[in-house]
C-alpha positions as CSV (number, residue, x, y, z in Angstrom):
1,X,-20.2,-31.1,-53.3
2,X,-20.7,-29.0,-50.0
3,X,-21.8,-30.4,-46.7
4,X,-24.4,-29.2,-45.0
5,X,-23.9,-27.9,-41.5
6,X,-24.4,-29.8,-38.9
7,X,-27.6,-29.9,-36.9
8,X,-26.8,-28.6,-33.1
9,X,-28.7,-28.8,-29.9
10,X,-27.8,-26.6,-26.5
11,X,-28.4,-28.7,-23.9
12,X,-27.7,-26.5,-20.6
13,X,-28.7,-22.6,-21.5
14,X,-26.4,-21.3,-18.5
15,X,-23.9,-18.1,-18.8
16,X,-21.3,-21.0,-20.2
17,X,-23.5,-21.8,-23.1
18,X,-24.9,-18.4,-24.0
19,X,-22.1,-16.3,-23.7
20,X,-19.2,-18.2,-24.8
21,X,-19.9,-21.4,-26.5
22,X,-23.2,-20.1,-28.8
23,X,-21.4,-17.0,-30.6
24,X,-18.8,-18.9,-31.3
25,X,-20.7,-21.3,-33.3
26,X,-22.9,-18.7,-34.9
27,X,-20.2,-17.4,-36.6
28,X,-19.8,-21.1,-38.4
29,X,-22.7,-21.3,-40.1
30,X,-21.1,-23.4,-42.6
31,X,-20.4,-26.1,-39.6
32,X,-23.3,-25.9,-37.4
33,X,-26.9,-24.9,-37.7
34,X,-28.8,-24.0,-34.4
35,X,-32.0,-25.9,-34.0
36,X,-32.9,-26.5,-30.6
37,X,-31.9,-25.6,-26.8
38,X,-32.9,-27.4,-23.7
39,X,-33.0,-26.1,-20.2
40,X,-35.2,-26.5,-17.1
41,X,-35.4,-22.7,-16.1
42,X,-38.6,-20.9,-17.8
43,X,-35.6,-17.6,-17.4
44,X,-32.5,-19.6,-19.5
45,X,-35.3,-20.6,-22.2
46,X,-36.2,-17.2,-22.8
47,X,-32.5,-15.8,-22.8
48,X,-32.0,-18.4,-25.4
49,X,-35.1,-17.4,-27.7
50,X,-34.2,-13.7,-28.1
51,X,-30.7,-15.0,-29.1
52,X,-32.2,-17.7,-31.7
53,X,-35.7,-16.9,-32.6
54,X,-35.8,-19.3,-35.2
55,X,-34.9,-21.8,-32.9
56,X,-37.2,-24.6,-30.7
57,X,-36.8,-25.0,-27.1
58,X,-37.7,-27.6,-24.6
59,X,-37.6,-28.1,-21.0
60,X,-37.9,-32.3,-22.4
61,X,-34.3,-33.7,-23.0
62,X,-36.5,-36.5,-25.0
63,X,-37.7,-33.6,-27.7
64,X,-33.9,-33.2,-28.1
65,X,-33.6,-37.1,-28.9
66,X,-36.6,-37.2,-31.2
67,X,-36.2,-33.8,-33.2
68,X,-36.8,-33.4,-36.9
69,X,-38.4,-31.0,-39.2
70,X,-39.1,-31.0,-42.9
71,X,-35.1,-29.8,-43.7
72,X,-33.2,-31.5,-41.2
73,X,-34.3,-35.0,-39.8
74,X,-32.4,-35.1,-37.1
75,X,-30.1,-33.6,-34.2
76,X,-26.4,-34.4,-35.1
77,X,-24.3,-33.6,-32.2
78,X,-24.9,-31.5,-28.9
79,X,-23.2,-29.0,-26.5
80,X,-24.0,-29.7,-23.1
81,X,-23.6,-27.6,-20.2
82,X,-25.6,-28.9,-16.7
83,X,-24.7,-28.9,-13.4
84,X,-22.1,-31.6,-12.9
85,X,-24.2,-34.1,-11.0
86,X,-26.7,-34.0,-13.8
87,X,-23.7,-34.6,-16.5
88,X,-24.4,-38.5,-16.4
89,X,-28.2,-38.7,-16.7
90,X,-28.0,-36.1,-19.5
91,X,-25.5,-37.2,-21.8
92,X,-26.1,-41.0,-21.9
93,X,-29.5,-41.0,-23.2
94,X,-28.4,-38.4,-26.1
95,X,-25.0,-40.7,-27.0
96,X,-27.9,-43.5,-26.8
97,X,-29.8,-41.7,-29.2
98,X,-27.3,-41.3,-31.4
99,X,-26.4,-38.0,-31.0
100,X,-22.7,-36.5,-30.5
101,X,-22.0,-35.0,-27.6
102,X,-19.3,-31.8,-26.8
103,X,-19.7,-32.0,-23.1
104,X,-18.6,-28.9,-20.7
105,X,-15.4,-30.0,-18.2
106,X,-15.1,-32.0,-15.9
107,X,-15.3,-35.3,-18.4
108,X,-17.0,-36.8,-15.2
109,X,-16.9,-36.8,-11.4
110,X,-15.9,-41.0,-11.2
111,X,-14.2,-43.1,-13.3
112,X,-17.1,-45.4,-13.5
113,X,-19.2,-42.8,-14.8
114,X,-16.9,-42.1,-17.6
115,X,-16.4,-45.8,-18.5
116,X,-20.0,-46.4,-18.7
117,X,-20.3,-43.0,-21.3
118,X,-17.4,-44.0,-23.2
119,X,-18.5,-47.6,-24.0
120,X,-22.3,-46.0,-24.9
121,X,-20.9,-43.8,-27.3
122,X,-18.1,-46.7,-29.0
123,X,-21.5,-48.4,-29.3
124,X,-24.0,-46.2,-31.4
125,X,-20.8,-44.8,-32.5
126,X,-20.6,-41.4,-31.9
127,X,-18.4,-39.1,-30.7
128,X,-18.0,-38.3,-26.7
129,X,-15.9,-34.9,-26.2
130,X,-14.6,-32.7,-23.3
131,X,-15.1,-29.2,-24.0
132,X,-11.7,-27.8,-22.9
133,X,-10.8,-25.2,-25.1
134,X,-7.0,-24.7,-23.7
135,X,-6.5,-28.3,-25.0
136,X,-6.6,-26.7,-28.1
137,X,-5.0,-23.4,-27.2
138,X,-2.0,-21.3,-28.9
139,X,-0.7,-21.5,-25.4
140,X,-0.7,-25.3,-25.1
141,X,1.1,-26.1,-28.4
142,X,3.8,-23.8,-27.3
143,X,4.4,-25.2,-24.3
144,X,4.4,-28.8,-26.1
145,X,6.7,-27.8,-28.7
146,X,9.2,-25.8,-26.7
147,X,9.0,-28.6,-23.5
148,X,12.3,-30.8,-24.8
149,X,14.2,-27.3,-24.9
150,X,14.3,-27.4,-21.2
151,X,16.2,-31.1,-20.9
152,X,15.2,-33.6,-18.5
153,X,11.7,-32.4,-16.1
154,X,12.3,-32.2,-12.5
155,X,9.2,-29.8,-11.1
156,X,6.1,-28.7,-12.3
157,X,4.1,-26.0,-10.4
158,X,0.5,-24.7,-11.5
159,X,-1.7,-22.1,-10.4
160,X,-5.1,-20.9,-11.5
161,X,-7.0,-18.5,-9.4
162,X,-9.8,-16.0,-9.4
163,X,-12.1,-13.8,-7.2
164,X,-15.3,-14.6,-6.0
165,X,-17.2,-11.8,-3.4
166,X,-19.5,-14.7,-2.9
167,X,-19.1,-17.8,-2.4
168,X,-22.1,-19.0,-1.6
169,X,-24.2,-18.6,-5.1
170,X,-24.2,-21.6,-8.5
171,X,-23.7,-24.6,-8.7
172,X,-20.2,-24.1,-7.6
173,X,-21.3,-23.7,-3.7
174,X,-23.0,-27.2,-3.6
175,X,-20.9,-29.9,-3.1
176,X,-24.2,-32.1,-4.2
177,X,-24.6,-30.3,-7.2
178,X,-20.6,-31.3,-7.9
179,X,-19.3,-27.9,-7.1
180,X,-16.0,-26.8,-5.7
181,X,-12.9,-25.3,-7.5
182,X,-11.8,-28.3,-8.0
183,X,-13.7,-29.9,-10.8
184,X,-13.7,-26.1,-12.4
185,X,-10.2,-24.3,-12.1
186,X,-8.4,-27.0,-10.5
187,X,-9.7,-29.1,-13.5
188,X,-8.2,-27.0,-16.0
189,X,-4.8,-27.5,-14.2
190,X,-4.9,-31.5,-14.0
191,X,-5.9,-31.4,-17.6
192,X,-2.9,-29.4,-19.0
193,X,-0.2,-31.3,-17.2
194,X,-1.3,-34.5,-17.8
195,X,-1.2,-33.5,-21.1
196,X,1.8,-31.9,-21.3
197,X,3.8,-34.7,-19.2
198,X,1.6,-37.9,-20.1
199,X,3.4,-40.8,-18.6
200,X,2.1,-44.5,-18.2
201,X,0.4,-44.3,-15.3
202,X,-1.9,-42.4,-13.0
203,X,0.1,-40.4,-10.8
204,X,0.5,-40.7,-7.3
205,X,-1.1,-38.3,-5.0
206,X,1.3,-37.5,-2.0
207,X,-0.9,-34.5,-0.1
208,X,-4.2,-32.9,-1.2
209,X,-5.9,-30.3,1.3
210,X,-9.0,-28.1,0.6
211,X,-10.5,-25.1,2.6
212,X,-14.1,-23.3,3.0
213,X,-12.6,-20.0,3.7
214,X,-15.8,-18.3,4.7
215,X,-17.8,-20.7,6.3
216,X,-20.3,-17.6,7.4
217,X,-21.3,-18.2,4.3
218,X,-22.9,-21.1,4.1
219,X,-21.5,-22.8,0.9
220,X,-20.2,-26.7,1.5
221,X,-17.9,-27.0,-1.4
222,X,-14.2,-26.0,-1.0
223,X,-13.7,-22.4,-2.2
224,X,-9.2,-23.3,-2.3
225,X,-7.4,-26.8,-2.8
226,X,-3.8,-27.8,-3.0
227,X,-2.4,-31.0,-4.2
228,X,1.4,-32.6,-4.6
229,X,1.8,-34.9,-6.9
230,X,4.3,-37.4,-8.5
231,X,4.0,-37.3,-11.9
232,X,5.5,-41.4,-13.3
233,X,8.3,-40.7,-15.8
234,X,7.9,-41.9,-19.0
235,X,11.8,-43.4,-18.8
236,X,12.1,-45.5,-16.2
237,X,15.7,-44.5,-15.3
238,X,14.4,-40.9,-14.5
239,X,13.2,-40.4,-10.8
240,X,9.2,-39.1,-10.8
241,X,8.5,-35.5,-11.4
242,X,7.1,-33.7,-8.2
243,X,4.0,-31.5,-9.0
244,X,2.6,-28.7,-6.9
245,X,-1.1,-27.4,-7.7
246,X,-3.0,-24.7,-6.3
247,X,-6.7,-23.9,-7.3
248,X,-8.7,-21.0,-5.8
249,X,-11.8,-18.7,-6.1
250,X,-10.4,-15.9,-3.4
251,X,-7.4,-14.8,-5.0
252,X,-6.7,-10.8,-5.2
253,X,-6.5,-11.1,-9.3
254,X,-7.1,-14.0,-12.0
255,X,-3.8,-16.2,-12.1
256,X,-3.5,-18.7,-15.0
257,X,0.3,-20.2,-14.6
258,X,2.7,-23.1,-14.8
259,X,6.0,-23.3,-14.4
260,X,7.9,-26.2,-15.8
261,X,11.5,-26.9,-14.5
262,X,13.7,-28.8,-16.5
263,X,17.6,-29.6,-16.4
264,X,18.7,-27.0,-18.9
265,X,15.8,-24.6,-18.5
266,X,12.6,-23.2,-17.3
267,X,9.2,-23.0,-19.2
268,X,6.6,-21.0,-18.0
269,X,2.7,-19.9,-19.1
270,X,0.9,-17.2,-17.9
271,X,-2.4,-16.5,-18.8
272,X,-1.8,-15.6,-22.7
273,X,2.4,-15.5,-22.7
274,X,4.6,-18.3,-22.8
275,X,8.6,-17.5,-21.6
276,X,11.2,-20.1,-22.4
277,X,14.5,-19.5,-20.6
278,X,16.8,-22.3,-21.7
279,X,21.0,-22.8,-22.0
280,X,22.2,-22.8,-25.4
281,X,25.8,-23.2,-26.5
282,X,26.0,-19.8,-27.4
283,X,24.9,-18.9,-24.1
284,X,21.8,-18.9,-21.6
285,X,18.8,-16.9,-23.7
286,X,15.1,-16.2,-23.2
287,X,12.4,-16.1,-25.8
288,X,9.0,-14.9,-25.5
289,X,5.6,-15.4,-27.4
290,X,2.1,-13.9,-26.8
291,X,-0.5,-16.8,-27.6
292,X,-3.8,-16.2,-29.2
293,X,-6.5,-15.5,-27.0
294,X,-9.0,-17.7,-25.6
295,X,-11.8,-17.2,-28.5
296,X,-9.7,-18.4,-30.8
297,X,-9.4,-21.8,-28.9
298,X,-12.4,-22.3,-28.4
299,X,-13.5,-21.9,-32.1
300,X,-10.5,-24.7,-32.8
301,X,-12.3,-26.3,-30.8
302,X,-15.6,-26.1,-32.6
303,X,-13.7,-26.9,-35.7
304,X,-12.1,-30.0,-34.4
305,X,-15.2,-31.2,-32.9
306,X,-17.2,-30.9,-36.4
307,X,-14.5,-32.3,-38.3
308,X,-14.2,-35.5,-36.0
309,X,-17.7,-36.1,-36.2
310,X,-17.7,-36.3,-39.8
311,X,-15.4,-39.1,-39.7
312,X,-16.7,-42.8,-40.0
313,X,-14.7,-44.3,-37.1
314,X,-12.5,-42.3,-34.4
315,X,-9.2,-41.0,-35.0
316,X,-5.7,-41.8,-32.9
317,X,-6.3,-38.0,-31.7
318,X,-9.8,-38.4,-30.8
319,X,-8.9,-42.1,-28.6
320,X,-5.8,-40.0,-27.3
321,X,-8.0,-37.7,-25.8
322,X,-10.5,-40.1,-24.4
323,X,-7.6,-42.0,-22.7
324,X,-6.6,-38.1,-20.9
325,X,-9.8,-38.1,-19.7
326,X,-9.6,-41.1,-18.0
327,X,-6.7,-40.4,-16.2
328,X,-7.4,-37.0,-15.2
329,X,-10.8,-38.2,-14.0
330,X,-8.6,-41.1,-11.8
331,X,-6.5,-38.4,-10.7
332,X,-9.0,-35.8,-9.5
333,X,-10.9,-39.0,-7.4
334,X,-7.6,-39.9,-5.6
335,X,-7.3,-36.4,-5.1
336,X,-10.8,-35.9,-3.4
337,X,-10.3,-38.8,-1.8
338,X,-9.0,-37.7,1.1
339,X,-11.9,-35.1,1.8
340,X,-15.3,-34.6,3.3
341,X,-17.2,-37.3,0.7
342,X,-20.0,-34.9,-1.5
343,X,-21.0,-36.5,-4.7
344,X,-21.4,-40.5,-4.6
345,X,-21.4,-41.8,-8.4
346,X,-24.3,-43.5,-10.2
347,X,-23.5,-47.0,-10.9
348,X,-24.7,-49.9,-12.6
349,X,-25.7,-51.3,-9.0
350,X,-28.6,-48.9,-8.4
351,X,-31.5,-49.9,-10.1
352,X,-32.7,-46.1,-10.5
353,X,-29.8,-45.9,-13.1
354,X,-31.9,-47.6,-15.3
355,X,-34.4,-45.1,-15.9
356,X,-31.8,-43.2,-17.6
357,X,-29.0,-45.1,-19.0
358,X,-29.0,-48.4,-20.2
359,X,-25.7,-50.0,-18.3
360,X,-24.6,-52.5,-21.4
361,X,-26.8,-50.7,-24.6
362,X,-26.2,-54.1,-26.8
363,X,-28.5,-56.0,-24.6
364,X,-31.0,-53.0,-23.2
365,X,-33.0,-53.0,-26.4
366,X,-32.5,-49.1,-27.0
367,X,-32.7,-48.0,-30.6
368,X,-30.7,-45.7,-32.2
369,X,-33.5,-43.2,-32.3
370,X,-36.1,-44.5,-29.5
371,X,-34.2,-43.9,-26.2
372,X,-37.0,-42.9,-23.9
373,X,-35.0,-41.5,-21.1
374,X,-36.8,-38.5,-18.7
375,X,-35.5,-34.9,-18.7
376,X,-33.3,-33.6,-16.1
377,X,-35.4,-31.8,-12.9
């Protein structure tokens, strides 16, 4: 007996969402039907029309919640793709409504955030997922599977950089809005080697920095960062592994690297190419392999996501994942925490929280289906 696809809202109808996220799911019709979009700009509404005519669109995150037609009753899971500071207040009330959410990086900007998300969505039970496609990359289960032919870890070192004319445009500018490099590049970064070198707890942040390069302007979030960390071994007889990372928007070409060095080798990813040059018996020998591109990660992505929401409770894979992004979120707030303070978290403390996510959902008297939270302005 087939299974229908699954009923999929856009919630967020940026360049992210249109360009990347949507073809990829158009071409898995048997996974996902497209049946609504949600954004606050008249112009991201309209982009999204002329790419699904037969699609509804709303500038009210509620019509989201309470969608149905005569074929499909419901909205079964959503891509989301705001502005960071409008992550929170947008994908509680949807995991309150019982609705699935793939959520764009960073999982949050606090700890406490995340927390409050995670225990919503273990609630109604439904899935809460970060949409990092290199987590399920060609590139990143190279690296995993050739990382013990390198011996015993002693340094990490990761770069990702691009170039940015101006600085001073998006979301990424504002430091209210959750901008920066950051919690976009520099997330990417913390995400892979955490995962890569998980170890039993958060590491220790020994020097962050981060610059506004050209002040004249008039952006507020940091355009370069760098951070050293000391990655806790996972045997306790082994010192901790030193890691170096450097995020930036002004670099003369796009960088994606790291460089893992181990007692009997090196391993290093760049953009699409992993290089292993490890000591053998035989001799010291080098191999090579060119990784899939990013497309294909992100439909794996797609694919995992659909599959995991089809299951009745959440796999070890699925709670791995939600324990990563707990830690990277920990890591990136002891990172920051040194700098100029820009986004101050929502918490249960502030009674205007309320209005848009119930703090302890056993006890709020939200429904599965009659969350009546306001849309995002």
């Amino acid at each position: 007996m087939s299974v229908p696809p699954l009923n999929i809202a856009f919630v967020g109808l940026g360049d992210r969402a249109l360009r990347h996220i949507l073809p990829a799911v158009v071409k898995l019709p048997d996974r996902f039907k497209i049946c609504i979009g949600f954004d606050t700009e008249g112009g991201d509404r309209k982009r999204f029309k002329l790419l699904c005519p037969h699609a509804e669109c709303t500038d009210n995150l509620q019509k989201i919640i309470e969608w149905d037609d005569t074929e499909a009753s419901r909205v079964d899971c959503a891509f989301v793709a705001v502005p960071h500071d409008k992550h929170f207040e947008t994908v509680g009330p949807l995991l309150a409504g019982g609705i699935h959410v793939l959520k764009e990086k960073p999982a949050s900007l606090s700890v406490v955030e995340l927390r409050q998300l995670q225990e919503v969505a273990a609630t109604y039970n439904v899935r809460l997922s970060t949409a990092l496609q290199g987590r399920y990359s060609d590139r990143y289960h190279t690296l995993k599977e050739w990382l013990p032919l390198i011996g015993t870890i002693q340094c990490v070192e990761a770069t990702r950089e691009n170039y940015k004319p101006q600085l001073d445009q998006g979301w990424r500018s504002r430091g209210i809005l959750g901008g920066g490099v950051h919690v976009d590049l520099g997330w990417h970064l913390l995400d892979l080697v955490l995962d890569l070198l998980p170890g039993p707890q958060t590491p220790v942040v020994r020097f962050s920095e981060c610059l506004l390069t050209r002040p004249y302007q008039q952006y507020d979030a940091e355009d370069t960062y760098f951070a050293s960390l000391l990655l806790p071994s996972s045997t306790p007889p082994t010192p901790d592994i030193p890691c170096y990372l450097k995020a930036s928007r002004l670099s003369h070409h796009k960088t994606d690297k790291i460089c893992i060095i181990g007692t009997d080798g090196t391993l290093v990813g760049e953009d699409c190419v992993v290089d292993l040059f490890a000591s053998f018996e035989s001799g010291r020998k080098r191999f090579t392999k060119t990784c899939a591109p990013p497309s294909v990660s992100i439909n794996q992505m797609l694919l995992n996501f659909a599959q995991e929401v089809r299951e009745e409770r959440p796999s070890s894979e699925y709670q791995r994942r939600l324990d990563l992004d707990l830690r990277v979120t920990h890591t990136s707030e002891k990172i920051r925490s040194s700098w100029e303070p820009k986004f101050k978290p929502q918490t249960a403390i502030q009674p205007e929280l309320n209005t848009h996510l119930p703090i302890n959902p056993l006890l709020s008297g939200v429904s599965r289906r009659k969350y009546h939270g306001g849309a995002v302005n």
